[in-house]
PyMOL Python script that loads the backbone (N, CA, C, O; Angstrom):
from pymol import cmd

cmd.read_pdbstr("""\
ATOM      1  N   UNK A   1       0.843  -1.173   0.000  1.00  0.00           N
ATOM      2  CA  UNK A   1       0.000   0.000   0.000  1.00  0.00           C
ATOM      3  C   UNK A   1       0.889   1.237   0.000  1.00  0.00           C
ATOM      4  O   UNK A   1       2.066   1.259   0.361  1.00  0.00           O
ATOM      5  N   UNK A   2      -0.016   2.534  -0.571  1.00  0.00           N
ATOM      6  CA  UNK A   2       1.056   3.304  -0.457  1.00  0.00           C
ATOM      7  C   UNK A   2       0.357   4.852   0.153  1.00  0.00           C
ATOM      8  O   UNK A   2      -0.809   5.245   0.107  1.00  0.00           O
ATOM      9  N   UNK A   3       1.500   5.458   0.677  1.00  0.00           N
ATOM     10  CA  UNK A   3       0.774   6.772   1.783  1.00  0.00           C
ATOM     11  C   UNK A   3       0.470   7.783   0.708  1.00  0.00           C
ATOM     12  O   UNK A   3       0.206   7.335  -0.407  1.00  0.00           O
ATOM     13  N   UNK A   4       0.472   8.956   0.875  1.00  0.00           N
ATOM     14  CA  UNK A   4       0.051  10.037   0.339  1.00  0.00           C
ATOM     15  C   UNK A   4       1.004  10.995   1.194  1.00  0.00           C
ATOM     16  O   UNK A   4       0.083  11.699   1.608  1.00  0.00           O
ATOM     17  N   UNK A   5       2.301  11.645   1.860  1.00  0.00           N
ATOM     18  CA  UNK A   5       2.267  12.274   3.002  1.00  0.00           C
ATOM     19  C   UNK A   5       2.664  13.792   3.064  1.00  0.00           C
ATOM     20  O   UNK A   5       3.365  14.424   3.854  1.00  0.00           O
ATOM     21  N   UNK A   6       1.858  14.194   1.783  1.00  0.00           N
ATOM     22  CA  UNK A   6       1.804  15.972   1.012  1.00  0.00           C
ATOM     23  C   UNK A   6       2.723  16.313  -0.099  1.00  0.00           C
ATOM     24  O   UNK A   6       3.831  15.810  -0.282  1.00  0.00           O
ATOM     25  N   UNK A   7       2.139  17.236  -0.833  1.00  0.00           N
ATOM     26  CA  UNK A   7       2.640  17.760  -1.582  1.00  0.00           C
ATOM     27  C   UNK A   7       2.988  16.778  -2.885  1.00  0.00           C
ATOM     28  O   UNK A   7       4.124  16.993  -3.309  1.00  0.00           O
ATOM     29  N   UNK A   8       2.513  16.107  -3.359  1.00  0.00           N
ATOM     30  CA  UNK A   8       2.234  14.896  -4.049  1.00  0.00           C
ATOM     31  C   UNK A   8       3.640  13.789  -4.167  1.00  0.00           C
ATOM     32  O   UNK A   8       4.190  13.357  -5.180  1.00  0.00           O
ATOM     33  N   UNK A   9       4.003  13.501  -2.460  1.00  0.00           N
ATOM     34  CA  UNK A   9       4.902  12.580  -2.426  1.00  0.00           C
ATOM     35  C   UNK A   9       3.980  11.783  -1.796  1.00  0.00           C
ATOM     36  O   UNK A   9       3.163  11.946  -0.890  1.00  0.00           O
ATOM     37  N   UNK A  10       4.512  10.367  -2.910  1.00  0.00           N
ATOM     38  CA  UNK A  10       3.759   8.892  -2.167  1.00  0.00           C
ATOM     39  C   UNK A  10       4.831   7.922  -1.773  1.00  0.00           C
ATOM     40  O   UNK A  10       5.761   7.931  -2.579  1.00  0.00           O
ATOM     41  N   UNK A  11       4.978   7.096  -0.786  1.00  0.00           N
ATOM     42  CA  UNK A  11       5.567   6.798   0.020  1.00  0.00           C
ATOM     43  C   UNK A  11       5.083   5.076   0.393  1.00  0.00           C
ATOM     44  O   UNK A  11       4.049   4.800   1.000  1.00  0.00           O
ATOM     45  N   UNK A  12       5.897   4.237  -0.026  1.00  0.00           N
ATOM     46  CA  UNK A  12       5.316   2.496   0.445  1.00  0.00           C
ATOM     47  C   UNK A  12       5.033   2.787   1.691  1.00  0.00           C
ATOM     48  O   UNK A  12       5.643   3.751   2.154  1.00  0.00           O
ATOM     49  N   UNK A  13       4.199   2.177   2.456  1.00  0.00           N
ATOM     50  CA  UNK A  13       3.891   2.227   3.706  1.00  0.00           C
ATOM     51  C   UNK A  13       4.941   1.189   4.631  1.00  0.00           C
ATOM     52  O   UNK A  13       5.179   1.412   5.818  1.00  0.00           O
ATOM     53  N   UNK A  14       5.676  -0.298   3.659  1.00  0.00           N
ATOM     54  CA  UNK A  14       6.713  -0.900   4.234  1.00  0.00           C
ATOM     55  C   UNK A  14       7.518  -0.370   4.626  1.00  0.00           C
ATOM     56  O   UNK A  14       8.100  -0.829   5.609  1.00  0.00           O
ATOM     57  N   UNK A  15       7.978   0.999   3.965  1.00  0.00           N
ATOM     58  CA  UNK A  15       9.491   1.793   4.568  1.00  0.00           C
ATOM     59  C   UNK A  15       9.345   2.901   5.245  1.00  0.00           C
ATOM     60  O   UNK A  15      10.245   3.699   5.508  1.00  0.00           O
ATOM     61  N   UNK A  16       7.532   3.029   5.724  1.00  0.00           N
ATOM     62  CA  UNK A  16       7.547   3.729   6.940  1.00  0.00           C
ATOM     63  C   UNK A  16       8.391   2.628   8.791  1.00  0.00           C
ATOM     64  O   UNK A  16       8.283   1.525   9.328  1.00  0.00           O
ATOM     65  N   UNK A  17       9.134   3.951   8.994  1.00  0.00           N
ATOM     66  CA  UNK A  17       9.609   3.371  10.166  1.00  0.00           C
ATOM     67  C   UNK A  17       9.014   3.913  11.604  1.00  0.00           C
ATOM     68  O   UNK A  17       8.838   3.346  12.682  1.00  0.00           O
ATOM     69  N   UNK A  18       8.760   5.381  11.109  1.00  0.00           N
ATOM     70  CA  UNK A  18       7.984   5.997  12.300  1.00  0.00           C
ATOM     71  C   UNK A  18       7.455   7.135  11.969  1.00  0.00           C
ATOM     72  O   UNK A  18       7.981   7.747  11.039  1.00  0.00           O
ATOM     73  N   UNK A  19       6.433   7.633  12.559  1.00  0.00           N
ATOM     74  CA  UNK A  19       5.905   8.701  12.598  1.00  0.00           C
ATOM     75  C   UNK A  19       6.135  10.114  13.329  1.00  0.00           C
ATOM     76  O   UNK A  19       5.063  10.144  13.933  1.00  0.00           O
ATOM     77  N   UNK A  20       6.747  11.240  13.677  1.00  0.00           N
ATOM     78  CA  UNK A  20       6.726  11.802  14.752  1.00  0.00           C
ATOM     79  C   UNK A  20       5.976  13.214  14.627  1.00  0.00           C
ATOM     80  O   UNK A  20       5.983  14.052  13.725  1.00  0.00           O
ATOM     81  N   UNK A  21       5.353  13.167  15.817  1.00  0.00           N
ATOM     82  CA  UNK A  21       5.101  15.030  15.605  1.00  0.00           C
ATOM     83  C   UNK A  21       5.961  15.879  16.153  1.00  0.00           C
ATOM     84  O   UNK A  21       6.480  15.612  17.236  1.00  0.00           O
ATOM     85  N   UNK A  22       6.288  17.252  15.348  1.00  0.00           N
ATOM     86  CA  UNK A  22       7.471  17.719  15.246  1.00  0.00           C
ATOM     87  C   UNK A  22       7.734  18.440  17.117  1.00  0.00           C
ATOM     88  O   UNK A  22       8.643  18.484  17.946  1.00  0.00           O
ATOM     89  N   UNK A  23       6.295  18.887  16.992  1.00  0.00           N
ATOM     90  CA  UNK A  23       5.935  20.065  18.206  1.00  0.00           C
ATOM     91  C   UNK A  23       6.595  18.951  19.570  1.00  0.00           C
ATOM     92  O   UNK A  23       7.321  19.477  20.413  1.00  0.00           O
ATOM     93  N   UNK A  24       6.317  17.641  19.662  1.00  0.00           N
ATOM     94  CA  UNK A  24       6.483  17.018  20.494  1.00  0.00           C
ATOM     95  C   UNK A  24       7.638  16.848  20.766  1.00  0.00           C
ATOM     96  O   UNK A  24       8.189  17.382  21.729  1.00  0.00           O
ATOM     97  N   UNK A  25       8.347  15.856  19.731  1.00  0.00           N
ATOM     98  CA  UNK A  25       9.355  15.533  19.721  1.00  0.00           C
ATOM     99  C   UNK A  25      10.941  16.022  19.400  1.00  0.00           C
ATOM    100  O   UNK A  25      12.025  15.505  19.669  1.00  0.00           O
ATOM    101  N   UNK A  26      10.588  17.173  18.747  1.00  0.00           N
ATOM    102  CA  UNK A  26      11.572  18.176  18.809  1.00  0.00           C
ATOM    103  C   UNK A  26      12.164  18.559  20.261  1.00  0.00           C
ATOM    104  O   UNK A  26      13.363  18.811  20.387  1.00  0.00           O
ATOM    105  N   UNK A  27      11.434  18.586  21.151  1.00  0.00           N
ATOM    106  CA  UNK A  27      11.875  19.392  22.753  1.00  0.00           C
ATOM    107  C   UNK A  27      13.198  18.572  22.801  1.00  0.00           C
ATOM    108  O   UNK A  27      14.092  19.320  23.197  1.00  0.00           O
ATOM    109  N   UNK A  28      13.680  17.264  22.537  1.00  0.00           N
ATOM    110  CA  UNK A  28      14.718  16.511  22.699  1.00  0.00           C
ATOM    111  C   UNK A  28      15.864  16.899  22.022  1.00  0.00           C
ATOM    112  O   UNK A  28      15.951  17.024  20.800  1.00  0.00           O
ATOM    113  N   UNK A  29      16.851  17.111  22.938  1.00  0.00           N
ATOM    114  CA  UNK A  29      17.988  17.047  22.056  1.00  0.00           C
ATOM    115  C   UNK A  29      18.375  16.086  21.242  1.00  0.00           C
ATOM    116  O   UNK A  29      18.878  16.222  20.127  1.00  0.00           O
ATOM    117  N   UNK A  30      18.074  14.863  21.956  1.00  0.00           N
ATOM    118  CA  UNK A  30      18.295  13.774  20.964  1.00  0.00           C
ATOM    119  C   UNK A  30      17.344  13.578  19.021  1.00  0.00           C
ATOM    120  O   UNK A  30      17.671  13.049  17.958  1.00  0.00           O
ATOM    121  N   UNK A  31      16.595  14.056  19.328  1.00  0.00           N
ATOM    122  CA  UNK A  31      15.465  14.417  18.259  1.00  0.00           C
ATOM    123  C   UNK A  31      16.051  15.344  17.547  1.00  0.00           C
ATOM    124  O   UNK A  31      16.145  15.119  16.340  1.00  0.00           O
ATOM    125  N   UNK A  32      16.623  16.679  18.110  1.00  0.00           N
ATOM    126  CA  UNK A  32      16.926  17.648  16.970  1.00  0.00           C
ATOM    127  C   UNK A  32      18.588  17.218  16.429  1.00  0.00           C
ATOM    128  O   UNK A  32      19.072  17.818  15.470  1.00  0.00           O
ATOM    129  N   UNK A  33      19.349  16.153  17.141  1.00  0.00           N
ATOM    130  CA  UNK A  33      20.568  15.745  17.135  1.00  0.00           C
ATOM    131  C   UNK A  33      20.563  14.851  15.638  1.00  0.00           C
ATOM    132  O   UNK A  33      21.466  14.889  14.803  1.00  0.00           O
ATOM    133  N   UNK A  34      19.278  14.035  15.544  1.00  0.00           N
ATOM    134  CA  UNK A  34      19.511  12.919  14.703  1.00  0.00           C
ATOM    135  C   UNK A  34      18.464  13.900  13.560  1.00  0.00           C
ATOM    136  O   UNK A  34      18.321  13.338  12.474  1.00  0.00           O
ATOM    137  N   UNK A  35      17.878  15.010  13.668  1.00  0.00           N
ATOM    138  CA  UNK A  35      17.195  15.518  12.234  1.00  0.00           C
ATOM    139  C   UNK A  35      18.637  16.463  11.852  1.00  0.00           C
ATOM    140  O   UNK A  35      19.036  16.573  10.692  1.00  0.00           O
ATOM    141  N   UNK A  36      19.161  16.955  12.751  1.00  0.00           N
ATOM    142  CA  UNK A  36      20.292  17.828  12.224  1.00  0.00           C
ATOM    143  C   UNK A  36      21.459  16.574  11.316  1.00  0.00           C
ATOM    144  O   UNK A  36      21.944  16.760  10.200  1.00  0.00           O
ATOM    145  N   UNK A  37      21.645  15.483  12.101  1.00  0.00           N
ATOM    146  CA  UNK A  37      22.673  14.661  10.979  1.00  0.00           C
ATOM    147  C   UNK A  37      22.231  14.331   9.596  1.00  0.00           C
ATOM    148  O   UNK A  37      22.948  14.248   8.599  1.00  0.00           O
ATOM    149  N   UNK A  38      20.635  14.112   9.706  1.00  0.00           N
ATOM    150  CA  UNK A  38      19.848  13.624   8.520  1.00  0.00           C
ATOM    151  C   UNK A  38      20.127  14.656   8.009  1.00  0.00           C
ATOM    152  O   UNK A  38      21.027  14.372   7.219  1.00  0.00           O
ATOM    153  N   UNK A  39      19.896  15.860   7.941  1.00  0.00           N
ATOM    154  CA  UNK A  39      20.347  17.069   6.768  1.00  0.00           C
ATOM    155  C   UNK A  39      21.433  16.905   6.354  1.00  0.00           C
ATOM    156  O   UNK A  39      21.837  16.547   5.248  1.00  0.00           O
ATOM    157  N   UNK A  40      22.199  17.312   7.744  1.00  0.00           N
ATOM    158  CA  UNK A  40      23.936  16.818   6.974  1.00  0.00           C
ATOM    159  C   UNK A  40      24.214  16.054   6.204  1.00  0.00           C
ATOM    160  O   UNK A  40      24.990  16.305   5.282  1.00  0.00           O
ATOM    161  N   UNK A  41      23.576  14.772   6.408  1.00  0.00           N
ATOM    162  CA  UNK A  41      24.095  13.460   5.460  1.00  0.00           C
ATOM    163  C   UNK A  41      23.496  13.503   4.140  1.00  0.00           C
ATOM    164  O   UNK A  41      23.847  12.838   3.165  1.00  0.00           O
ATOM    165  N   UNK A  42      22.432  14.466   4.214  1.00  0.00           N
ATOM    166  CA  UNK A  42      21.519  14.622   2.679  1.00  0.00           C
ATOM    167  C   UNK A  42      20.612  13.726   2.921  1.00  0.00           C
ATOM    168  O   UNK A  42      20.229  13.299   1.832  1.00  0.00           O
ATOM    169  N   UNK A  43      19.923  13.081   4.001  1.00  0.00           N
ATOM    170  CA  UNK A  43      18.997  12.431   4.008  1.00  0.00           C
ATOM    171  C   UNK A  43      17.577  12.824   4.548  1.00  0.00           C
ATOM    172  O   UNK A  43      16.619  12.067   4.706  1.00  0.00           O
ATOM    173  N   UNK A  44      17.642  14.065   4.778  1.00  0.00           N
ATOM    174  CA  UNK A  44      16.666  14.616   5.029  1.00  0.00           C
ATOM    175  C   UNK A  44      16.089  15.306   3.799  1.00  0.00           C
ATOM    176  O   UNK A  44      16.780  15.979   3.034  1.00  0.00           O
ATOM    177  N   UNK A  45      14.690  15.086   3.643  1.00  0.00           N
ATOM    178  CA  UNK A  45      13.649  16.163   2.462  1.00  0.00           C
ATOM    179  C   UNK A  45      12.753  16.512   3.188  1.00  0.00           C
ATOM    180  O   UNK A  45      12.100  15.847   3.992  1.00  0.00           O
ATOM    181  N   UNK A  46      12.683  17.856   2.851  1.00  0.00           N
ATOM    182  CA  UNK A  46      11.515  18.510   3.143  1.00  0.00           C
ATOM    183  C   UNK A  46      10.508  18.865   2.081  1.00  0.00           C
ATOM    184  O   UNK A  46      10.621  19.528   1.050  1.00  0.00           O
ATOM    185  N   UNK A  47       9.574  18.287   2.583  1.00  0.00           N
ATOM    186  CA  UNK A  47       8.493  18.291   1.249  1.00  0.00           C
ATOM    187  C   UNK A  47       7.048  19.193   1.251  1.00  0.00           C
ATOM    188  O   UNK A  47       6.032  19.196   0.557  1.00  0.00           O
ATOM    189  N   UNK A  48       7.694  20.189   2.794  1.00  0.00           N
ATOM    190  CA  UNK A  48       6.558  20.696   3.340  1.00  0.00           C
ATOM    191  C   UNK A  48       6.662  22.450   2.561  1.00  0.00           C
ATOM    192  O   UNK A  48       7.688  23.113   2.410  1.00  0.00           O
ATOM    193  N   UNK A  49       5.252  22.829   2.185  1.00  0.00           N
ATOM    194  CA  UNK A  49       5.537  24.158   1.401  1.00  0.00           C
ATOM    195  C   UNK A  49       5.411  25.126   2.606  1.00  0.00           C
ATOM    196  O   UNK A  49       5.633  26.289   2.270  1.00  0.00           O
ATOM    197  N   UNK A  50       5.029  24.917   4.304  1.00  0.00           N
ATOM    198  CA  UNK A  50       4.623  25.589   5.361  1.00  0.00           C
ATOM    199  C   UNK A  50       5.297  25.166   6.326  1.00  0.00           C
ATOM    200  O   UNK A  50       6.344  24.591   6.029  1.00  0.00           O
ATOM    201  N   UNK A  51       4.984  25.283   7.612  1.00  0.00           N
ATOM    202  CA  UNK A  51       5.992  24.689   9.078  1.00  0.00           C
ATOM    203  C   UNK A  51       5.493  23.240   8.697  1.00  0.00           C
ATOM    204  O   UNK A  51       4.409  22.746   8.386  1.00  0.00           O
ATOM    205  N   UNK A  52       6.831  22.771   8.870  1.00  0.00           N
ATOM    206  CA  UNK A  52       6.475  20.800   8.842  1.00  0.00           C
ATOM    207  C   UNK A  52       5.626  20.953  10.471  1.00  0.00           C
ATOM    208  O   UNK A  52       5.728  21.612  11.506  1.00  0.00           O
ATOM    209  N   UNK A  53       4.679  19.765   9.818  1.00  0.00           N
ATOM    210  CA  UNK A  53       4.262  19.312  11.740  1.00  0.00           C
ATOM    211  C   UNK A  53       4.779  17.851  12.362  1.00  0.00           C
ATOM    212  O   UNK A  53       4.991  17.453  13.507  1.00  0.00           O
ATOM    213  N   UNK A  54       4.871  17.292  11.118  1.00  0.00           N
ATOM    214  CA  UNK A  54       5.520  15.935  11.582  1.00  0.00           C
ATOM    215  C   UNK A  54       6.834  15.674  10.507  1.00  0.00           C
ATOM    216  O   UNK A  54       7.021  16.261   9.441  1.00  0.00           O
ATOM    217  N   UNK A  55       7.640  14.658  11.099  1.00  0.00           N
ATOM    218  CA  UNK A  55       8.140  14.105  10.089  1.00  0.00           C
ATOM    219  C   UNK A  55       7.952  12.418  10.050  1.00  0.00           C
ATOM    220  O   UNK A  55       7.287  11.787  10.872  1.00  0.00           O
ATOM    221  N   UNK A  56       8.812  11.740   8.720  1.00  0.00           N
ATOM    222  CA  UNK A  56       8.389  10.507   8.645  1.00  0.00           C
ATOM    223  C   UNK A  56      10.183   9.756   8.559  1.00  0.00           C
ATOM    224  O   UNK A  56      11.077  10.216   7.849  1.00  0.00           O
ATOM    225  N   UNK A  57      10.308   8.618   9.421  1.00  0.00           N
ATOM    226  CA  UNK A  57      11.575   7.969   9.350  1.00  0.00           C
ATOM    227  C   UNK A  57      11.389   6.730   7.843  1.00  0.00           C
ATOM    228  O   UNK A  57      10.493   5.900   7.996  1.00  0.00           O
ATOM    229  N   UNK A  58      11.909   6.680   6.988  1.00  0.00           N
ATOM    230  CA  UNK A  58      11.792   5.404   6.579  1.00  0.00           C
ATOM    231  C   UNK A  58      12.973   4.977   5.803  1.00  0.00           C
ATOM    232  O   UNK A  58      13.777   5.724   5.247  1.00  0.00           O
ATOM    233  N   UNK A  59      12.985   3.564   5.835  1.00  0.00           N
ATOM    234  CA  UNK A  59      14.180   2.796   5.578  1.00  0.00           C
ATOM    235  C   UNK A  59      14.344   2.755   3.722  1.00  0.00           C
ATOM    236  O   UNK A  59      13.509   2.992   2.850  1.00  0.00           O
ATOM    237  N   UNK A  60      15.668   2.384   3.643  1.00  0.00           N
ATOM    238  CA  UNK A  60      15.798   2.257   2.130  1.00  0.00           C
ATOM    239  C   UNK A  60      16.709   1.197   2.503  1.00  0.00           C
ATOM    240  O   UNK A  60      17.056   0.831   3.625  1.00  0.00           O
ATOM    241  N   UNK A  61      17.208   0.539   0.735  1.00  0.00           N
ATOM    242  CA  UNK A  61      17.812  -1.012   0.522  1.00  0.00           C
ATOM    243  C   UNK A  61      19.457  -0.382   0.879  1.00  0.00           C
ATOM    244  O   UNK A  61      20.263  -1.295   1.056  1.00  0.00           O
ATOM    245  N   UNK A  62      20.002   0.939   0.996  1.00  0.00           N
ATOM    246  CA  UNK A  62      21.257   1.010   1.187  1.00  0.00           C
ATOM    247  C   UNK A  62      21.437   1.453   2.557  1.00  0.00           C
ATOM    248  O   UNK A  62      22.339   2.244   2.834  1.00  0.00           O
ATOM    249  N   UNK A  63      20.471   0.902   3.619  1.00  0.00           N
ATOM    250  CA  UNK A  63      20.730   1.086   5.491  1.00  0.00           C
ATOM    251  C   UNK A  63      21.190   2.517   5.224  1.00  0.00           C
ATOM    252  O   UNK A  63      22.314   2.704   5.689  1.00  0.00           O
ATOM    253  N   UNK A  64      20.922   3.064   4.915  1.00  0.00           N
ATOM    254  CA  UNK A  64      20.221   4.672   5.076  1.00  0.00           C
ATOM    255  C   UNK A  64      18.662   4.928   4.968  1.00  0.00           C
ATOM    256  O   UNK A  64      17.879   4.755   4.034  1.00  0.00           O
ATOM    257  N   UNK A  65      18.467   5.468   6.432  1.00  0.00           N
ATOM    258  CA  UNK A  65      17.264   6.243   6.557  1.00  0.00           C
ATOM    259  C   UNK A  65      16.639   7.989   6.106  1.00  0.00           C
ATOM    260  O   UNK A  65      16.786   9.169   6.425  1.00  0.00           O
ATOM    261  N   UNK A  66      16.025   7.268   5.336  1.00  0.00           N
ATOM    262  CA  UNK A  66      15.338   8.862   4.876  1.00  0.00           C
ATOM    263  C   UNK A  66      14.060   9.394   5.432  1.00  0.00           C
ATOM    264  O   UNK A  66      12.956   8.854   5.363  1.00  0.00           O
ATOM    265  N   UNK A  67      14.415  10.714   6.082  1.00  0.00           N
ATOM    266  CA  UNK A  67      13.824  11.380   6.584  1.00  0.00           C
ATOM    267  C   UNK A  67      12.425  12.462   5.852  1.00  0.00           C
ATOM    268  O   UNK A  67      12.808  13.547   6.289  1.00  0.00           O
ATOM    269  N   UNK A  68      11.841  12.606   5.494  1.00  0.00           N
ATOM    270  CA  UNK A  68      10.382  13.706   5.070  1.00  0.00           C
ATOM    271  C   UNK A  68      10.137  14.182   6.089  1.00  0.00           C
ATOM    272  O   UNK A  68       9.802  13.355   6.938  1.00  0.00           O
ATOM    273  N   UNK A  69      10.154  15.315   6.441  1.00  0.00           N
ATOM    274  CA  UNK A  69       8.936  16.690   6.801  1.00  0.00           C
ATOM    275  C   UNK A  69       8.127  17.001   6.052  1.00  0.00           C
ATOM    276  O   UNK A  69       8.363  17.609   5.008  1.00  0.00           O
ATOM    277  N   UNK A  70       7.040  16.654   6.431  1.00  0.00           N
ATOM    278  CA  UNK A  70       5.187  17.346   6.248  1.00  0.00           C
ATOM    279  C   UNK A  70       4.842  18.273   7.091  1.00  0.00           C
ATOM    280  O   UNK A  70       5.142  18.611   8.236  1.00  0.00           O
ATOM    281  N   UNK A  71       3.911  18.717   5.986  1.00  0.00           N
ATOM    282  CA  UNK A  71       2.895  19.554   6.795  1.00  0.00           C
ATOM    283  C   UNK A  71       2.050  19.128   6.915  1.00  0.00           C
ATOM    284  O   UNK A  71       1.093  19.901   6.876  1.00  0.00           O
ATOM    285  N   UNK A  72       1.714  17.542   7.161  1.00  0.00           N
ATOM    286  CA  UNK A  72       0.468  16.980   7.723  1.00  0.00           C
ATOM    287  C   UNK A  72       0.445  16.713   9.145  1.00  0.00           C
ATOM    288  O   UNK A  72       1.603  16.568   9.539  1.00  0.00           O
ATOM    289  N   UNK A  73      -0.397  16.589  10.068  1.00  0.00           N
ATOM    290  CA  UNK A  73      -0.102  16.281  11.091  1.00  0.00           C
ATOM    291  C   UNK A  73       0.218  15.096  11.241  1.00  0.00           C
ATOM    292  O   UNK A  73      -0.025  14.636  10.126  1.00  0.00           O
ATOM    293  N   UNK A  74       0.731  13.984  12.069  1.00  0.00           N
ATOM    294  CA  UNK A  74       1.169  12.807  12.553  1.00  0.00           C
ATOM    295  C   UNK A  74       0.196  12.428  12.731  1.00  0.00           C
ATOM    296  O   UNK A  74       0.194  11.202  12.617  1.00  0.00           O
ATOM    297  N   UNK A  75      -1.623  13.209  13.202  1.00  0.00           N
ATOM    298  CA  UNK A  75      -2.750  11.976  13.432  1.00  0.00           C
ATOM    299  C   UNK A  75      -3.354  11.941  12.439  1.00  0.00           C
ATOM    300  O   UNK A  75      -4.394  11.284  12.488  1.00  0.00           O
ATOM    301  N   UNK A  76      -2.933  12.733  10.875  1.00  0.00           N
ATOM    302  CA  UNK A  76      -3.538  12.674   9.410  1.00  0.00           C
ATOM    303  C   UNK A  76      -2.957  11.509   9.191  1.00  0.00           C
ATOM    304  O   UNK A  76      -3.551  10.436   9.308  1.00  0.00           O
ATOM    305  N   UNK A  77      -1.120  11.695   8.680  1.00  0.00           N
ATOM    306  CA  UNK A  77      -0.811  10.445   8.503  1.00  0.00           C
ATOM    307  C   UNK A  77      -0.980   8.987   9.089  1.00  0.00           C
ATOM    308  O   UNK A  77      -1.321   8.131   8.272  1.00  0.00           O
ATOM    309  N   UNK A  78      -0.784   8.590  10.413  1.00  0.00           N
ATOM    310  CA  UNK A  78      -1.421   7.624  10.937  1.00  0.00           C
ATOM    311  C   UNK A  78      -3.054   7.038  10.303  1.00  0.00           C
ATOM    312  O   UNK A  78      -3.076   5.837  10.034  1.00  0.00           O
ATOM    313  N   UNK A  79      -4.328   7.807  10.076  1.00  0.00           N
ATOM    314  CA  UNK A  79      -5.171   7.709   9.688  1.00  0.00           C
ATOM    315  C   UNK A  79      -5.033   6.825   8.145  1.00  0.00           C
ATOM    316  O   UNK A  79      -5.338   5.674   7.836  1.00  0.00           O
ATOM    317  N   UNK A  80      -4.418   7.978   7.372  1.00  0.00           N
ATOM    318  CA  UNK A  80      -3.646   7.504   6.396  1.00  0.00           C
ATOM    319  C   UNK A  80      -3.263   5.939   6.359  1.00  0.00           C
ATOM    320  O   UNK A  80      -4.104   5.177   5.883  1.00  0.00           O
ATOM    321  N   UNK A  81      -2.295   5.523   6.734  1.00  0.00           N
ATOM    322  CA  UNK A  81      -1.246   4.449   7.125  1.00  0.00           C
ATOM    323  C   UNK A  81      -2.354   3.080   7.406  1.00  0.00           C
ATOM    324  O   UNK A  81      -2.320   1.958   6.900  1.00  0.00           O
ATOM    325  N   UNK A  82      -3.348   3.680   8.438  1.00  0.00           N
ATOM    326  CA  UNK A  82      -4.179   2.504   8.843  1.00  0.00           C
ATOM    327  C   UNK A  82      -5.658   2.694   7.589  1.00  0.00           C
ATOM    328  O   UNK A  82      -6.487   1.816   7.352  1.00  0.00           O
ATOM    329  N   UNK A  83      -5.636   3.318   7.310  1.00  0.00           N
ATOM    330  CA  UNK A  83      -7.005   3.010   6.430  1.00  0.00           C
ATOM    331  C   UNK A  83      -6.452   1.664   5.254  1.00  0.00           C
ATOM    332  O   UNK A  83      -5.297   1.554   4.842  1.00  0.00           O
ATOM    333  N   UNK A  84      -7.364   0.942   4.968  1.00  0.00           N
ATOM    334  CA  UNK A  84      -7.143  -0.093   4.169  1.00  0.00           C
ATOM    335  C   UNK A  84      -7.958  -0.047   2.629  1.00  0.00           C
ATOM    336  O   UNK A  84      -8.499  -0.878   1.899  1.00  0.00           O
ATOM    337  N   UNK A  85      -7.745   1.190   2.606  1.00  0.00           N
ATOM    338  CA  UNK A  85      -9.255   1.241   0.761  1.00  0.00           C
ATOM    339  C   UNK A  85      -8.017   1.284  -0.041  1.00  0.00           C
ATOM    340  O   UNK A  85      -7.086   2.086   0.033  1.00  0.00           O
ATOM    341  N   UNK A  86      -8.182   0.272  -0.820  1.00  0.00           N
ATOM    342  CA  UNK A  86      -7.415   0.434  -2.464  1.00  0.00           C
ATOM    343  C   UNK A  86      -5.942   0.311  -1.939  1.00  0.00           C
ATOM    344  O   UNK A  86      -5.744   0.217  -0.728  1.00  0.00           O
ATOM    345  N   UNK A  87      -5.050   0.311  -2.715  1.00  0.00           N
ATOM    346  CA  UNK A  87      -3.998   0.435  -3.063  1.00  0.00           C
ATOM    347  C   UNK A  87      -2.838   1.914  -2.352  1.00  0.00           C
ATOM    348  O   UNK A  87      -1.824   1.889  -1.654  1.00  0.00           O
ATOM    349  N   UNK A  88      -3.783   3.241  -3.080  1.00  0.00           N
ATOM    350  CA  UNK A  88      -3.780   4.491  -3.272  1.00  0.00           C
ATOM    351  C   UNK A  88      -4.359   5.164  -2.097  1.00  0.00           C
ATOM    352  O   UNK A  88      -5.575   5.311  -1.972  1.00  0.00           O
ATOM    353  N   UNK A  89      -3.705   5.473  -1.445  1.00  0.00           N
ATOM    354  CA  UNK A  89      -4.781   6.593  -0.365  1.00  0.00           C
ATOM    355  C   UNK A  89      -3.768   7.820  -0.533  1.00  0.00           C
ATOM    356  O   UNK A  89      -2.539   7.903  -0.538  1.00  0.00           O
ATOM    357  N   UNK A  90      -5.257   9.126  -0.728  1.00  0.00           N
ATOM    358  CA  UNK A  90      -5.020   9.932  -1.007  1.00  0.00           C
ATOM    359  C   UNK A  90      -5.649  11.015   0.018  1.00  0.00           C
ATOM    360  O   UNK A  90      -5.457  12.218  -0.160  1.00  0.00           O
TER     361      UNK A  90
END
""", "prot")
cmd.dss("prot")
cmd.show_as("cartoon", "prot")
cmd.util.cbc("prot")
cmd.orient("prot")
């Protein structure tokens, strides 16, 4: 199946690894430690045209994790993720 998670990036739902909301999980240093390396390393995209609210962890075949910022919230995507219609959720 595959996500939808803005700005017309679609995303397998297998190489979602996690979900986070930004507002939350940002307060951590450890959180802004590992989005600051993801930029560095070029593995971070931002796909958000406004303040990201969440971002999304997901895996690829070369054990690098790629990172997305949305501007969807984390309880859109989740919704998303668990709905089961079709193939395509949009």
């Amino acid at each position: 199946m595959f996500v939808h998670i803005g700005n017309n990036y679609i995303i397998n739902d297998k190489d979602i690894i996690a979900v986070f909301d930004i507002d939350n999980s940002s307060i951590s240093v450890k959180t802004r430690n590992y989005l600051n390396k993801a930029e560095k390393d070029g593995n971070l995209i931002n796909i958000s045209t406004d303040i990201p609210r969440s971002f999304i962890v997901c895996s690829k075949k070369n054990n690098k994790n790629l990172v997305f910022l949305s501007q969807l919230s984390s309880a859109t995507l989740q919704k998303r993720i668990e709905k089961e219609k079709g193939d395509l959720i949009l």
